[in-house]
C-alpha positions in Angstrom: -0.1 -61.9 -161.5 -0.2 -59.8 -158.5 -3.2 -59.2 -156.5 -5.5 -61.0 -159.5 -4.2 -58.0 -161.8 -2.1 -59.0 -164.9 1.8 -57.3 -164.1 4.9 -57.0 -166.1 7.6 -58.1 -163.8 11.5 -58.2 -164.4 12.9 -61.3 -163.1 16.8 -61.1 -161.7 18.3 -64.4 -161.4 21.4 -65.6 -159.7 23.8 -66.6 -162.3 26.3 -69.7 -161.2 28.8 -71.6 -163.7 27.9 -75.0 -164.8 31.7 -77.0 -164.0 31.3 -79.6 -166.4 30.2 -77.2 -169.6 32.2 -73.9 -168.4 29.1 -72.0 -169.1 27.2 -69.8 -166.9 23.3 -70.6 -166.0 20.6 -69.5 -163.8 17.5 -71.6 -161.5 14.7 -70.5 -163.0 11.7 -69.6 -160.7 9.0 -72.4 -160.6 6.8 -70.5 -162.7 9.1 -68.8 -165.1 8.6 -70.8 -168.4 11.6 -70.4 -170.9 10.7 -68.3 -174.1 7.2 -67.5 -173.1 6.0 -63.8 -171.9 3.5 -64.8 -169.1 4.1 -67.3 -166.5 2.1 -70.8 -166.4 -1.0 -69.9 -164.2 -1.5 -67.5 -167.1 -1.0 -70.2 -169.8 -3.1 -72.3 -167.7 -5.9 -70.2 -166.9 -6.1 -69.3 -170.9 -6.1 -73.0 -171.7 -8.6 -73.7 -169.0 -11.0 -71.0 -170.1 -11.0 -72.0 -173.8 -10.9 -76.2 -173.4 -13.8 -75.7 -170.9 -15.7 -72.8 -172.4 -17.5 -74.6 -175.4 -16.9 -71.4 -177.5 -13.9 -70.7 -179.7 -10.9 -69.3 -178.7 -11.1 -65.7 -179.9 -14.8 -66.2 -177.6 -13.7 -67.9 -174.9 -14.5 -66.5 -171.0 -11.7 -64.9 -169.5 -10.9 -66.0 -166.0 -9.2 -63.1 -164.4 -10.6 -59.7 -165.8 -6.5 -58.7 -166.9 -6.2 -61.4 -168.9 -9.3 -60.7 -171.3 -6.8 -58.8 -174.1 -3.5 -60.2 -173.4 -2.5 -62.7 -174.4 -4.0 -63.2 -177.8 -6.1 -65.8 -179.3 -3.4 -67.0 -181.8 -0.9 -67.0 -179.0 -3.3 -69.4 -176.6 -3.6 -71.7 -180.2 0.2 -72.2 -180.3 0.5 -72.6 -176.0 -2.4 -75.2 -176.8 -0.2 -76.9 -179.6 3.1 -76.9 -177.5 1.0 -78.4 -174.1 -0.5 -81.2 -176.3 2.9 -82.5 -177.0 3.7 -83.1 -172.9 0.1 -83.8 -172.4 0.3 -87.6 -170.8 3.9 -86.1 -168.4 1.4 -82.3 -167.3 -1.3 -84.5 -166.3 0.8 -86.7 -164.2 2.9 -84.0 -162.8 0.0 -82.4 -162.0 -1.9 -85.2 -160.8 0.9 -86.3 -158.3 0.8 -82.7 -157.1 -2.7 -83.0 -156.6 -2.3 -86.6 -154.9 0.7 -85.0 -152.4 -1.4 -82.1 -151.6 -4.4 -84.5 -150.7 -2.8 -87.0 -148.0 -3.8 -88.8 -145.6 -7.1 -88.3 -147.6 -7.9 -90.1 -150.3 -7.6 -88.0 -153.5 -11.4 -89.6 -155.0 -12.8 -87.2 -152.3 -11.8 -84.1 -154.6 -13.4 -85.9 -157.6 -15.9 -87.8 -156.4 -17.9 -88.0 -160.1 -14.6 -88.7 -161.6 -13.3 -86.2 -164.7 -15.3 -86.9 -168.1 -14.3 -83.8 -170.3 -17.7 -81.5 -171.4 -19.6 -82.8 -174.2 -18.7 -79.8 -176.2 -14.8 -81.3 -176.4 -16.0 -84.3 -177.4 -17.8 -83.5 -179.9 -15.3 -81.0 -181.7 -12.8 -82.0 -184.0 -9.8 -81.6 -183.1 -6.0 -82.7 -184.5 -5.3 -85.0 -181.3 -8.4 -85.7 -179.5 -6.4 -88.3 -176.8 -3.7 -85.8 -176.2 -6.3 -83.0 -175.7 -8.7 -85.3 -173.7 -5.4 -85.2 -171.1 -4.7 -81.8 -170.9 -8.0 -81.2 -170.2 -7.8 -83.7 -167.4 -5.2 -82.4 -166.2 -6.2 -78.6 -165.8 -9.3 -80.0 -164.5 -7.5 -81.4 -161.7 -5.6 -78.6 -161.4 -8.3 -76.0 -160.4 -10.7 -78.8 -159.2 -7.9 -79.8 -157.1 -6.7 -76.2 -156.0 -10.2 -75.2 -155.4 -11.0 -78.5 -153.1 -7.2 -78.8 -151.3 -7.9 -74.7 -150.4 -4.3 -73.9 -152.4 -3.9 -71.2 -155.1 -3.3 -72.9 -158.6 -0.2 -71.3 -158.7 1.3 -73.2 -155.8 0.1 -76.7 -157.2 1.6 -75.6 -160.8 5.0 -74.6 -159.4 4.6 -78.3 -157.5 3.9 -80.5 -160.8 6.6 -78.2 -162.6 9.5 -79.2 -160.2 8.3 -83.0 -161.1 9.1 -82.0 -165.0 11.9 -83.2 -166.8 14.4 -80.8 -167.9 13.5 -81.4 -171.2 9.3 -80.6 -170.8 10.5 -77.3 -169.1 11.6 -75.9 -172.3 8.3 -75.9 -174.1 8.4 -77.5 -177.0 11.3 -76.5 -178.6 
């Protein structure tokens, strides 16, 4: 995203050889996700908008007026199946992001009611309800937390992400 509109954007990457495998590999920017098109405040946002919507996906508000078309609704379903897989390790990245960003202050004065996901989530049936019930938490305390701390999403998303193990980076796969 640049400038709240939705950009294609070629990424060039320094390239350095791994000694111990004799391969060559790249650093990956913070919020460059591997096999995925758009970047994670994008994933995020789509997430966000359908989890705390209340409508179905293919219905669901957009958040940034780009990001109504692309990407779509079946491709938000399958980002939604691959983030309730790390759900328990986002929210914690996340929520340590969150926690960082907050000190000295105590991190309760952001959430001062607590998170309880909508009644709407609740109530719908869904495949995982616990896993989904943390992903919910945990973009909750990512915008709740971006929008309290006075720091774009994208910064405290590129935070949580450097807490990720190697292994949560690439997706589900």
């Amino acid at each position: 995203m640049i400038g709240g509109h939705l950009t294609s954007v070629w990424l060039l990457k320094q390239r350095w050889l791994d000694a111990s495998t004799g391969r060559t590999c790249h650093s990956r920017p913070p919020d460059d996700v591997p096999w995925l098109h758009f970047c994670t405040l994008v994933i995020a946002l789509k997430l966000w908008s359908w989890l705390d919507g209340g409508r179905g996906v293919a219905s669901a508000p957009s958040v940034v007026e780009d990001v109504d078309d692309r990407p779509c609704p079946r491709t938000v379903q399958r980002w939604l199946l691959r983030a309730q897989r790390y759900a328990m390790e986002i929210q914690q990245a996340i929520r340590l992001a969150v926690i960082e960003r907050s000190e000295p202050r105590p991190v309760e004065t952001l959430f001062p009611g607590g998170l309880s996901p909508p009644d709407h989530l609740v109530r719908r049936r869904w495949r995982d309800p616990p896993a989904l019930d943390k992903l919910w938490r945990a973009l909750a305390l990512l915008m709740s937390g971006a929008r309290g701390l006075c720091v774009p999403a994208a910064v405290l998303l590129a935070e949580a992400r450097g807490r990720w193990d190697e292994t949560l980076v690439k997706a589900g796969r």
